[in-house]
C-alpha positions in Angstrom: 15.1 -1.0 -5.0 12.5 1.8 -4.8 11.0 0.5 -7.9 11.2 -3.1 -6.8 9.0 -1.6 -3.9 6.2 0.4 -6.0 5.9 -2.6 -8.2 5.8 -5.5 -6.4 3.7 -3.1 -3.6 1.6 -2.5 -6.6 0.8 -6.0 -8.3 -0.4 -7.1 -4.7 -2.4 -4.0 -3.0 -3.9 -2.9 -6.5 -7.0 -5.4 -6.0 -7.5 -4.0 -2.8 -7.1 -0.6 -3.5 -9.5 -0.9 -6.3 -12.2 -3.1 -3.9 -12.0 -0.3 -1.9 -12.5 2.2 -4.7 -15.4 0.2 -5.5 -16.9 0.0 -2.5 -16.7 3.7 -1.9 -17.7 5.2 -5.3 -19.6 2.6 -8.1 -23.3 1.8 -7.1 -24.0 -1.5 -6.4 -27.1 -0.9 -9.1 -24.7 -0.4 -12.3 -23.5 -3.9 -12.1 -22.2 -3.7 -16.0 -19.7 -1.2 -14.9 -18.4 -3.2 -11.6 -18.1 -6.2 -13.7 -15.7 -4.4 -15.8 -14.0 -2.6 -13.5 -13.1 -5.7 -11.7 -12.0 -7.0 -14.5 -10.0 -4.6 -15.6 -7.9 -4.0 -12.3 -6.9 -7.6 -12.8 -6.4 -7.3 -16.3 -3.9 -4.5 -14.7 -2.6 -7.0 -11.9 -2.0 -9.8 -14.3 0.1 -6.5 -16.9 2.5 -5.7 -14.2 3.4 -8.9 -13.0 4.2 -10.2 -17.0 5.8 -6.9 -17.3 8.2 -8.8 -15.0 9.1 -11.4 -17.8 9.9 -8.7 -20.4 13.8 -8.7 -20.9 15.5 -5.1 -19.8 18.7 -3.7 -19.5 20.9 -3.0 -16.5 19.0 -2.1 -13.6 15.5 -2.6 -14.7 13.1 -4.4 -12.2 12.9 -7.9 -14.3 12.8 -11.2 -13.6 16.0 -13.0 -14.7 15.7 -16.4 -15.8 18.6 -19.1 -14.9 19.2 -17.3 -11.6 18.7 -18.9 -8.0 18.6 -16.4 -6.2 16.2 -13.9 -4.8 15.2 -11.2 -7.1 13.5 -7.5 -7.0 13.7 -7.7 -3.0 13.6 -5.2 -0.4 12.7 -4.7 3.0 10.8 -1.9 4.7 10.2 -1.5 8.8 6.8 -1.6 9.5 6.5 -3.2 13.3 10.6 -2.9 14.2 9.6 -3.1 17.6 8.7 -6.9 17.2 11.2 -7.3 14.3 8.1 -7.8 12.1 9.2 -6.2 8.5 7.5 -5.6 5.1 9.8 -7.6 3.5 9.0 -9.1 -0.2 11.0 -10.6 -3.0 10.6 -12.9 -5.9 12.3 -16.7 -7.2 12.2 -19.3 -9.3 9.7 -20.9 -6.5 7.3 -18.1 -6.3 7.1 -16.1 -9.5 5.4 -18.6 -11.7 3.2 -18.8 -9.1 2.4 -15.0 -8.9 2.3 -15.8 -12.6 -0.2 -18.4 -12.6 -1.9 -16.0 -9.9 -2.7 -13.0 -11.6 -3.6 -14.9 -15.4 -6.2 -17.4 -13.6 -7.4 -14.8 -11.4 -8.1 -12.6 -14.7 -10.1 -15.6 -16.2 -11.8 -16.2 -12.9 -13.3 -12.5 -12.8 -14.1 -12.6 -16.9 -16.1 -16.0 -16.0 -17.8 -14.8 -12.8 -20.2 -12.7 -15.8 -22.6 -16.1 -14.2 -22.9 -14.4 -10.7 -26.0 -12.4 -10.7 -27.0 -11.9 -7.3 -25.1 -9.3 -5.0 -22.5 -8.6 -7.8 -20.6 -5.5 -6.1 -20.2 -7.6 -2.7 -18.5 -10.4 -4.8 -16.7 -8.4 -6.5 -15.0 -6.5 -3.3 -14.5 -9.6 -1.6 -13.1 -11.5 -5.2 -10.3 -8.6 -5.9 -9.5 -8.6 -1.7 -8.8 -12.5 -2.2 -6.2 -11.4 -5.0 -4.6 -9.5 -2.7 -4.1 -12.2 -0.3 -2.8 -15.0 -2.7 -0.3 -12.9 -3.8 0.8 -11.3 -1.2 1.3 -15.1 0.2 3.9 -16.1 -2.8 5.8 -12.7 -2.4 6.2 -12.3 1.5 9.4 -13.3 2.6 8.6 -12.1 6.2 6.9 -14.8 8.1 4.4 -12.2 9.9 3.8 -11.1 6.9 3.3 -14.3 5.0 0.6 -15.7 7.7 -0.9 -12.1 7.5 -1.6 -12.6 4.0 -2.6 -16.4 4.5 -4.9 -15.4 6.9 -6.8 -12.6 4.7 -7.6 -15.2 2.2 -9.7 -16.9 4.9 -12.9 -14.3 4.7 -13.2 -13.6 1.5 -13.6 -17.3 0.2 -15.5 -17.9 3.6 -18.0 -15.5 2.2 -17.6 -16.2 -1.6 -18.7 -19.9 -1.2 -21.5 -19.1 1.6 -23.3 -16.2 -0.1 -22.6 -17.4 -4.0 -22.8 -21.1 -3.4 -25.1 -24.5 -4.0 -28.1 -25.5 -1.7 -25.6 -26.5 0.7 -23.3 -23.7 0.6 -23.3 -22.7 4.3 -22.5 -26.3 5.3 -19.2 -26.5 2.7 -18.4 -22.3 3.8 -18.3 -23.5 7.8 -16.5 -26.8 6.6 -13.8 -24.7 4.6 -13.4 -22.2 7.3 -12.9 -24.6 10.1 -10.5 -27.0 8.4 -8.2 -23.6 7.8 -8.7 -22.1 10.6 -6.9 -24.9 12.4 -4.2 -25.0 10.1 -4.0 -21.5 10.6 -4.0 -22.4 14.8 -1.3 -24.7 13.5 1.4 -22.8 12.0 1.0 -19.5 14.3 2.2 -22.0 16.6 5.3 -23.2 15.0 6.0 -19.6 13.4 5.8 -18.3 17.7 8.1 -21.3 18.5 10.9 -20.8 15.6 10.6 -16.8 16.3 11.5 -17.0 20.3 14.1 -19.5 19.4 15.6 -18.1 16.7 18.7 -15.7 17.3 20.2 -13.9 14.3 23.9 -14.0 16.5 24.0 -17.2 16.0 24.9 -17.1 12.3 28.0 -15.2 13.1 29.6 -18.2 14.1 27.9 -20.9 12.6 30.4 -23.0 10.0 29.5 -22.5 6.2 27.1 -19.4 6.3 27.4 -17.0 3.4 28.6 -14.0 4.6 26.4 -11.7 2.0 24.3 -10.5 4.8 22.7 -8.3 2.4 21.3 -11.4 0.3 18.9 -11.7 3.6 17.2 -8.7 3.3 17.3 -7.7 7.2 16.7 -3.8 8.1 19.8 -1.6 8.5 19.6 -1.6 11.9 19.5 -5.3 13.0 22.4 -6.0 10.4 24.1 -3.4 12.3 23.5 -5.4 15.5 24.2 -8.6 13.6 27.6 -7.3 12.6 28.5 -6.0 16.2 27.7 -9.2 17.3 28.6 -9.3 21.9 29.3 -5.5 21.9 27.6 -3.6 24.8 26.4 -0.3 24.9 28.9 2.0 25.5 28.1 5.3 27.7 30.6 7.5 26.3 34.6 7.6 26.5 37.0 9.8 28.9 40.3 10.3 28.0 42.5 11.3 31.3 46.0 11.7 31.6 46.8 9.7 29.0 44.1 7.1 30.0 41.0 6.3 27.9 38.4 5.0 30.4 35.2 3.4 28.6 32.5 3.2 30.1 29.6 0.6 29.5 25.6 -0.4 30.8 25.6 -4.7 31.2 23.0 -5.5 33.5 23.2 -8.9 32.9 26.6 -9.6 34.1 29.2 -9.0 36.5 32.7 -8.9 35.5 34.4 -7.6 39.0 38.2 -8.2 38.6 37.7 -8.8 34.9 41.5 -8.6 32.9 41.8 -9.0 29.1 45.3 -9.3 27.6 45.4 -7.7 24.3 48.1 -7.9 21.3 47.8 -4.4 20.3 49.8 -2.6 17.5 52.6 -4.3 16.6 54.7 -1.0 17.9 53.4 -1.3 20.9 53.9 -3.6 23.5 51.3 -6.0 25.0 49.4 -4.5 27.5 46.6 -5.6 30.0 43.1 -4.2 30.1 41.4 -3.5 33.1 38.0 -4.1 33.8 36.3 -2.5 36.8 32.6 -3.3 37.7 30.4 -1.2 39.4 28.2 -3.0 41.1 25.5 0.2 42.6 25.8 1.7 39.3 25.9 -1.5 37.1 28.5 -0.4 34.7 31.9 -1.8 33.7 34.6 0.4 33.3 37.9 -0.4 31.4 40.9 1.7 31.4 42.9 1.3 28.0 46.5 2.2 27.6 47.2 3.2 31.3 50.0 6.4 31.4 50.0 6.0 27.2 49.7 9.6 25.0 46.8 9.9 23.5 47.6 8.3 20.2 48.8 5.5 21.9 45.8 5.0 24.1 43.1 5.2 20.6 45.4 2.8 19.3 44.8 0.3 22.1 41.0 0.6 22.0 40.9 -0.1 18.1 42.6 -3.0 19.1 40.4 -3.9 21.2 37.7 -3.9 19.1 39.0 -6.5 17.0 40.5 -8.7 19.8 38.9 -11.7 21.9 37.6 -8.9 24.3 35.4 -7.7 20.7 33.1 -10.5 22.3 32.1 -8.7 24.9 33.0 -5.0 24.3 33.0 -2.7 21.9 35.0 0.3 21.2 33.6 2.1 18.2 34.8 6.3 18.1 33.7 8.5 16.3 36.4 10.3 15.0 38.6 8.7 17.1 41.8 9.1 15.1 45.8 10.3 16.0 45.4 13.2 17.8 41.6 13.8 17.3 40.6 13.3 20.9 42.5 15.6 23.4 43.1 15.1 26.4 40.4 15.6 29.1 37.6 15.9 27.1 35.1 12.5 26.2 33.6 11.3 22.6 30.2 10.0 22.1 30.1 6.0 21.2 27.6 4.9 18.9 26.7 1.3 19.7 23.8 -1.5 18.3 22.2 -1.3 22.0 22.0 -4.0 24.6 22.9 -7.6 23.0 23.2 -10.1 25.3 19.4 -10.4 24.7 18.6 -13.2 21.4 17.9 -11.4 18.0 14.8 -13.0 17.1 13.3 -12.6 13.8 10.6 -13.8 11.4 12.6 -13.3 8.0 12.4 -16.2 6.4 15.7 -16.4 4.5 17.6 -15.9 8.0 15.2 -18.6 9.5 16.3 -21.0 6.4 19.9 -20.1 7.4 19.5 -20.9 11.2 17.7 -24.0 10.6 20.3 -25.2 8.7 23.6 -24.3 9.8 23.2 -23.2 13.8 21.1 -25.8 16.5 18.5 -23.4 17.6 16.1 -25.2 16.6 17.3 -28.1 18.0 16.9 -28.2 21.8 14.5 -30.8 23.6 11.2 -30.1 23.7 8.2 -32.8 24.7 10.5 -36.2 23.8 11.6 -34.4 20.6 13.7 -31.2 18.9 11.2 -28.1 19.0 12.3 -28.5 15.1 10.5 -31.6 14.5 7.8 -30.2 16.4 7.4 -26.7 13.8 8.2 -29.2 11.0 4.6 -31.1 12.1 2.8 -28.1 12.8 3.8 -26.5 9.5 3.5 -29.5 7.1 -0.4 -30.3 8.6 -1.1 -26.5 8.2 0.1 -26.5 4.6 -1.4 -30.4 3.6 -4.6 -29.1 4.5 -4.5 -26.4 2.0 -3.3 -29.3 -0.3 -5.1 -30.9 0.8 -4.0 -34.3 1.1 -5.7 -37.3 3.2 -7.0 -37.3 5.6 -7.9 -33.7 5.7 -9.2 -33.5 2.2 -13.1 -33.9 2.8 -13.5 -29.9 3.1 -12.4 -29.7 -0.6 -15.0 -31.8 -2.6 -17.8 -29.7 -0.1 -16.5 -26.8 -1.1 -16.0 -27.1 -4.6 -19.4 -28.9 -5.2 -21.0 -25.8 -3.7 -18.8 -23.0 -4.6 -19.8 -20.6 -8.3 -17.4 -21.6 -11.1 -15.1 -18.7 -10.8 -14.3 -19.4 -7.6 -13.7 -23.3 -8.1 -11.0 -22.3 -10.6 -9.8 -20.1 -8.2 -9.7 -22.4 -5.3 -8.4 -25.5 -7.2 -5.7 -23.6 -9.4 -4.1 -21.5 -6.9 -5.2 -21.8 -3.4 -4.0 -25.5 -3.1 -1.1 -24.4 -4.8 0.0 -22.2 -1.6 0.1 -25.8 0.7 2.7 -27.1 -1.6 4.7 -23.3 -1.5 4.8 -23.7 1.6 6.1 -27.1 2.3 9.2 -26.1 -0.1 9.3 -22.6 0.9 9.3 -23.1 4.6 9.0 -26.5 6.2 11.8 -28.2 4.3 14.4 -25.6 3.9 13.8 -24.2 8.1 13.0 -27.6 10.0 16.1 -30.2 7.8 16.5 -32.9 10.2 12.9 -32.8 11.0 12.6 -33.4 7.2 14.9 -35.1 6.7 13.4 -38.0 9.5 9.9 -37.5 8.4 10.2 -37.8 4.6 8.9 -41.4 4.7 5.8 -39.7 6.2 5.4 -37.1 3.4 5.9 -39.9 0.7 3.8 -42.3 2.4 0.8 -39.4 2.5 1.6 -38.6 -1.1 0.9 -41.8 -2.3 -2.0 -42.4 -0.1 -3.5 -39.1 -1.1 -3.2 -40.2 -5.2 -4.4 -44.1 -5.0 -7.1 -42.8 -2.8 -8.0 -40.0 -4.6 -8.3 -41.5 -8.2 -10.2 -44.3 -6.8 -12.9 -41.3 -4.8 -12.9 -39.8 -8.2 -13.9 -43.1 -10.5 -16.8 -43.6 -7.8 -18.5 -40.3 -8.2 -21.5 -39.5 -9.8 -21.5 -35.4 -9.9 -19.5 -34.2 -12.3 -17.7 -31.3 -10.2 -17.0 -34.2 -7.1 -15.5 -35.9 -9.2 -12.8 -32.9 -10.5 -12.4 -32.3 -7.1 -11.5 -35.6 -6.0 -8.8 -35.8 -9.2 -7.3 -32.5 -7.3 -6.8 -34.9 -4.5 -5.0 -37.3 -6.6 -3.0 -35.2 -8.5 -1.5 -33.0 -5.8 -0.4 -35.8 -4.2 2.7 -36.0 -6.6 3.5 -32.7 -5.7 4.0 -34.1 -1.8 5.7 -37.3 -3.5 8.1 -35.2 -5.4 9.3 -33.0 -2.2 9.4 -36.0 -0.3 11.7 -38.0 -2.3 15.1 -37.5 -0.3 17.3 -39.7 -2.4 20.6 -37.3 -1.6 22.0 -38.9 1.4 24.9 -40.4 1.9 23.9 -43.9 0.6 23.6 -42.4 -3.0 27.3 -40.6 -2.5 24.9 -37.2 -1.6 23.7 -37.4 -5.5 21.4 -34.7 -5.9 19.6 -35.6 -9.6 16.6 -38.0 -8.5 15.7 -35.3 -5.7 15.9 -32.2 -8.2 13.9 -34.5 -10.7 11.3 -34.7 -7.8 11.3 -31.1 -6.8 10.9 -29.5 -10.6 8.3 -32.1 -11.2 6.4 -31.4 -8.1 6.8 -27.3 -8.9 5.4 -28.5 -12.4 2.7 -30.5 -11.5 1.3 -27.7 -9.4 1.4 -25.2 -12.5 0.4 -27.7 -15.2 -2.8 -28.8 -12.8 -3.8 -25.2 -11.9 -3.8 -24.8 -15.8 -5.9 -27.9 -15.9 -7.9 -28.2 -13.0 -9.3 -24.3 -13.3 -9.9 -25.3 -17.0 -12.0 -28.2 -15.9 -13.9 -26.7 -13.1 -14.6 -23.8 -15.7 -15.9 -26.8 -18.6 -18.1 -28.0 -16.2 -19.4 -24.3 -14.8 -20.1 -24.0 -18.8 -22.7 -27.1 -19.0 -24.1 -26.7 -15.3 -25.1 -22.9 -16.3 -27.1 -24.6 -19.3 -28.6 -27.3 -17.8 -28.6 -26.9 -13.9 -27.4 -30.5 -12.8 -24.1 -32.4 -12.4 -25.0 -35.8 -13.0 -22.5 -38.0 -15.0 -25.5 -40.6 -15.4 -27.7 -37.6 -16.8 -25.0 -37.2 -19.9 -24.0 -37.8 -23.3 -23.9 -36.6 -26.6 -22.7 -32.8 -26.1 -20.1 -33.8 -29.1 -23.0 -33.4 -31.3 -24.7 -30.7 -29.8 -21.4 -28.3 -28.6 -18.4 -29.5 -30.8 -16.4 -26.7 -29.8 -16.5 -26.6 -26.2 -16.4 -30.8 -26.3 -13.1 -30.6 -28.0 -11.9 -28.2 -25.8 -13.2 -29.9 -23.1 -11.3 -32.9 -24.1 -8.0 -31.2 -24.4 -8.0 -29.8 -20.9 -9.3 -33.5 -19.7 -6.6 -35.4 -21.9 -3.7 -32.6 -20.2 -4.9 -33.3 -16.7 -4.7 -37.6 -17.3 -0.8 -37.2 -18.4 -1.1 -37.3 -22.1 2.2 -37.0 -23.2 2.8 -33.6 -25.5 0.1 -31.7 -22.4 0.9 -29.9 -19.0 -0.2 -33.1 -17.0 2.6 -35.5 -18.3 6.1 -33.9 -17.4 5.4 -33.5 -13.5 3.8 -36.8 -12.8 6.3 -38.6 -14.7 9.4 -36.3 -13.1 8.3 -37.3 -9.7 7.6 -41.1 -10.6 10.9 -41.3 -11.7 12.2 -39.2 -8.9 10.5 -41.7 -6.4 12.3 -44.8 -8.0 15.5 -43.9 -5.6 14.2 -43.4 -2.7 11.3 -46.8 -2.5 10.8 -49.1 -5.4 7.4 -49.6 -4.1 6.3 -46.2 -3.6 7.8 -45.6 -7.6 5.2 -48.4 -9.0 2.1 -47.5 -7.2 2.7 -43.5 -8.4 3.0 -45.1 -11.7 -0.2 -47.3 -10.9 -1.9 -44.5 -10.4 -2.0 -42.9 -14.1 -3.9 -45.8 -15.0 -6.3 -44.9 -12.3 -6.7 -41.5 -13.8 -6.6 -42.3 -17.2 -9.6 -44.8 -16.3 -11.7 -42.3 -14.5 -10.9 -39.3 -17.2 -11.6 -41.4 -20.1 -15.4 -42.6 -18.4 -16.1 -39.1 -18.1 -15.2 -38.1 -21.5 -17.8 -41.4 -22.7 -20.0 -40.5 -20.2 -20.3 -37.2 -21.0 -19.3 -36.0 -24.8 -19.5 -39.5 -26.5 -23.1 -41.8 -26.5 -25.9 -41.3 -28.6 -28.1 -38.7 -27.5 -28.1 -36.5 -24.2 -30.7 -38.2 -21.5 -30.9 -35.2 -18.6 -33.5 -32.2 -18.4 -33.4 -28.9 -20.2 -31.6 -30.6 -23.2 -32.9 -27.2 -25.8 -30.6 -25.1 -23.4 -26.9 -26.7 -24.6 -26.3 -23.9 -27.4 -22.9 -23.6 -28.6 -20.2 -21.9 -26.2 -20.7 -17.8 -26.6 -17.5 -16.0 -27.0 -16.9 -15.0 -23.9 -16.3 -18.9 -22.9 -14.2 -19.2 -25.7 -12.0 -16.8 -25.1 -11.8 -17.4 -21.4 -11.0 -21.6 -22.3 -8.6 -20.6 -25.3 -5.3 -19.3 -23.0 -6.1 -22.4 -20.9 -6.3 -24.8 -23.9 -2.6 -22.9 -24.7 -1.0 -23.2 -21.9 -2.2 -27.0 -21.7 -0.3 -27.2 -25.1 2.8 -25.3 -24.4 3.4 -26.6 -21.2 3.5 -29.6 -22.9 5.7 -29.1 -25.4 7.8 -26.2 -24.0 8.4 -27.0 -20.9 11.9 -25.7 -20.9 11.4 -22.4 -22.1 8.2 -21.7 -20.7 8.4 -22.8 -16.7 12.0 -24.6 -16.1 14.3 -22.1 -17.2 12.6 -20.0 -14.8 12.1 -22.3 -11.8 14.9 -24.8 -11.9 18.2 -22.5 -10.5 15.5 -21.5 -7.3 14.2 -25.3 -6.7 17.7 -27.2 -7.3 19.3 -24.5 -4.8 16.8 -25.6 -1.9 18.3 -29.0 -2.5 21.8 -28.5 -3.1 21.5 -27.1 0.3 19.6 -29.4 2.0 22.1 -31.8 0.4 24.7 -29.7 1.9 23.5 -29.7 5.1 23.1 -33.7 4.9 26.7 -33.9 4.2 27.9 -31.9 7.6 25.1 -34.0 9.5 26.3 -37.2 8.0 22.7 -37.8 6.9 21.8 -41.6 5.9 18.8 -44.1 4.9 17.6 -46.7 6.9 19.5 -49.8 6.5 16.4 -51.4 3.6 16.5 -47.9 1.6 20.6 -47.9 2.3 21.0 -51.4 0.7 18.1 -50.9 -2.1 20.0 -47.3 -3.0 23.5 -48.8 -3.4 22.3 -51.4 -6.1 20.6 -48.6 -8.1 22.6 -47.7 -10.9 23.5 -43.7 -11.8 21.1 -41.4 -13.3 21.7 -41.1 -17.1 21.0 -37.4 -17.1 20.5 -34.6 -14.9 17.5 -32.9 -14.0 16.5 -29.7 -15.6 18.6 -26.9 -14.7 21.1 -29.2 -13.2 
């Protein structure tokens, strides 16, 4: 574990230990030498987190692929007081997502060469927002998690409003607001699933894995897990034969209190007093009454493990035959008070109780505080997405924001919306899912048709990107959506898994694509300062190179099969077909849509006779720096495309089809159906021919 710790610790607090570094020690006036020491912390970053993917033996702090479960965790106390833990780990859902992280970051700070103006500043505030993105995929703490959600607020606050277009403080204000509300939002819901949550509660809930150490919780609140009811004992007398224990419960009075307990089978059954004290407040019980000694520790193991264990609990040390004489008392080391809730903000144990207790499930306002968390959560996350109607920060910001940070915003901070909806609002809030899964669908679709038609209406080239990152995350909120596995469909789990791996792959293939077109178009806007489509035409002839490349990375993010784009959108369209008919044919519609709007661009732009904007002597062939930042993203276009297995499912799959075997479980002990149109639509489907990936 203590390597876990320094490098996971490491691939997320490096940035920020080197901003602060840089800060301190490099003057703002050798701008060469922060440029490349930015760069190289995260060409360091992006080292230790593919050192992950490198095979090792036994022991060794890898990632392994075809494994669901969490990997490289820990958990360190940092706040124990509130039960608020530095708690990290890594999956199948998160680690191509650190992945994608740390390689675009790198290509973010090798293309931010174009920032001229305050370069230190952006610099310190660039390798702070690493820290934050990461630190969001890897925190399995949910104090922690909105911690590091929170930090990423500033720095891009600053990095568009300082760095930006004419209109840069407009689209900084814009993108703060709009997050800061979805950051009002899920603090909210995260207060409202802590103070309801109760760890106790899992001790007796039906079907919960008893590997408490797969949850990561600190020593000491398993420890009070595991001694679930047990009060804390004052110490034990043994007198005349009699053990007397002696406890502090406040809370309770249990005057005239008997227990009957089946002790040893040697012994015969015997009655436990309980005495109550009310000026005191402590409860006495005498164990064994006139019994020896051995007789008397026998009885109080017994009770331990008896219906009394509930309430009492009689842990000795070195209570053994003989061990205690007679007269004399033995300390009792107990978990502390208990008849108070264990909260906690782990998220693991938060999935846990969501799914297999009902503490989320009381009345609150005409509806289950779950469904209300579920809400708060999902518009928190969608307007990361973003999806519509809370979208119209994103083309604002992007229009204005310096090509580094576009790719930066568009390939991995609207990645964390979708994280979160499958990290946390699904797999926590079920039935609130479960019942409001129409609604995700329904804003999934809306969020693509409306999208690709914004994005065929636009006349700046960089609106009109940003508007097809409208569109094409809203497949990703399709795919999650999609929840075929009820007990219509016999609780089949293929169609939804289909939708989950393609929404996991859609967001990796389009932060491959989308940085790589925010980045093309950073490359002609640096020549030629304007963005206007009209303006365009006939860079083939004038920049082959970065046309073809250009074209690649345009082709990948339209679907074109054998590129990153095709396998999520078509995973999720096929996905959809189960759950609506309807909602399967307009996702399809929509490639056409995007096809028609990215193939206009590519005439618009690289085809046509001659070039008809200003400052046409400035478009000189790509230098080598742009080539070698666009050649891993033409690659991963490519390989994504035709690897798919190898490259991203063998490593995701086991993590995403887990979350839906056991939301499928859960279905199964809630009895969890379709409306009667879906219910009749989904018995007239025929099988699935094949499984999804990883299946």
């Amino acid at each position: 574990m203590q390597t876990a710790v320094i490098l996971l610790s490491l691939i997320v607090f490096l940035p920020s230990l080197a901003a602060l570094v840089l800060a301190l020690f490099i003057p703002k006036e050798k701008t060469e030498v922060v440029r490349l020491f930015t760069l190289g912390t995260t060409a360091v970053v992006m080292v230790l987190s593919l050192w992950l993917l490198l095979p090792g033996g036994e022991g060794a702090v890898r990632f392994q692929p075809l494994t669901a479960e969490m990997q490289n965790a820990f958990t360190l106390r940092w706040i124990p007081t509130f039960n608020i833990y530095y708690t990290m780990g890594t999956d199948g859902i998160s680690f191509p997502l650190v992945i994608l992280t740390t390689v675009l970051t790198f290509l973010a700070a090798w293309a931010s060469w174009s920032i001229q103006k305050h370069v230190k500043a952006y610099s310190v505030l660039f390798l702070i927002l690493e820290t934050g993105m990461l630190g969001v995929f890897l925190a399995l703490d949910f104090f922690l998690f909105f911690l590091f959600w929170e930090v990423m607020l500033l720095p891009m606050y600053f990095l568009i409003g300082v760095w930006g277009g004419p209109r840069r403080e407009y689209a900084a204000i814009k993108f703060f607001l709009y997050t800061l509300v979805g950051g009002v939002f899920m603090v909210i819901a995260i207060l409202m699933l802590y103070f309801s949550s109760d760890l106790r509660a899992l001790r007796t809930a039906t079907g919960v894995p008893t590997a408490w150490n797969q949850l990561y919780l600190d020593e000491e609140v398993l420890r009070q897990v595991q001694a679930q009811g047990a009060l804390p004992l004052q110490g034990a007398q043994n007198s005349g034969g009699s053990l007397v224990l002696v406890a502090d419960y406040p809370g309770a009075e249990y005057e005239g209190t008997k227990v009957t307990l089946a002790a040893d089978p040697s012994l015969k059954e015997t009655e436990i007093a309980a005495q109550w004290d009310r000026q005191s407040k402590q409860l006495s019980i005498r164990v064994g009454g006139n019994r020896s000694t051995v007789e008397a520790l026998a009885l109080a193991e017994a009770l331990e493990a008896s219906e009394a264990g509930r309430y009492f609990s009689a842990r000795l040390q070195g209570a053994r035959s003989g061990s205690v004489p007679l007269g004399t008392s033995t300390t009792v080391r107990t978990p502390g008070p208990l008849d108070q809730p264990l909260h906690t903000f782990n998220m693991l144990s938060l999935m846990l109780l969501g799914q297999h207790t009902d503490v989320f499930n009381y009345e609150l306002l005409g509806a289950t505080l779950q469904w209300w968390a579920f809400l708060l959560l999902f518009i928190g996350f969608a307007i990361k997405v973003p999806v519509v109607p809370v979208h119209t920060w994103l083309p604002d910001a992007h229009v204005e924001a310096p090509t580094p940070i576009s790719m930066i915003l568009a390939g991995i901070l609207l990645k964390m919306g979708g994280y979160g909806i499958i990290r946390i609002c699904f797999p926590i809030c079920p039935q609130a899912a479960y019942d409001l899964a129409w609604f995700v669908c329904f804003i999934g679709v809306l969020s693509m048709v409306y999208g690709a038609f914004a994005a065929m209406a636009q006349k700046d080239f960089k609106r009109l990107v940003a508007y097809s990152s409208v569109s094409h995350m809203g497949y990703v909120i399709l795919g999650m959506g999609v929840w075929s596995a009820t007990a219509a469909t016999e609780f089949t789990t293929h169609y939804w898994q289909l939708g989950m791996n393609g929404a996991m792959f859609q967001m990796l293939a389009h932060g491959v694509s989308s940085a790589g077109m925010f980045f093309l178009v950073g490359v002609v806007y640096d020549r030629v300062h304007h963005r206007n489509l009209d303006e365009f035409g006939g860079l083939f002839h004038k920049m082959p190179v970065y046309s073809g490349i250009s074209i690649v990375i345009f082709f990948a993010a339209m679907g074109l099969p054998g590129l990153c784009g095709f396998i999520g959108e078509v995973f999720v369209t096929l996905s959809a077909w189960k759950y609506s008919t309807v909602l399967a044919v307009i996702s399809a519609s929509v490639v056409i849509l995007t096809a028609g709007y990215i193939l206009w661009t590519v005439q618009r732009v690289y085809l046509g006779p001659e070039y008809k904007g200003p400052h046409g002597e400035a478009l000189t062939p790509m230098t080598l720096r742009e080539r070698a930042i666009a050649a891993p993203l033409v690659a991963f276009a490519i390989l994504l495309g035709v690897l798919p297995q190898q490259t991203v499912f063998n490593y995701m799959s086991p993590s995403v089809n887990k979350v839906v075997e056991d939301l499928t479980a859960w279905g199964k002990r809630t009895g969890a159906t379709l409306p009667a149109a879906q219910t009749a639509q989904a018995q007239q489907q025929p099988e699935p021919l094949a499984a999804a990936p990883g299946d």
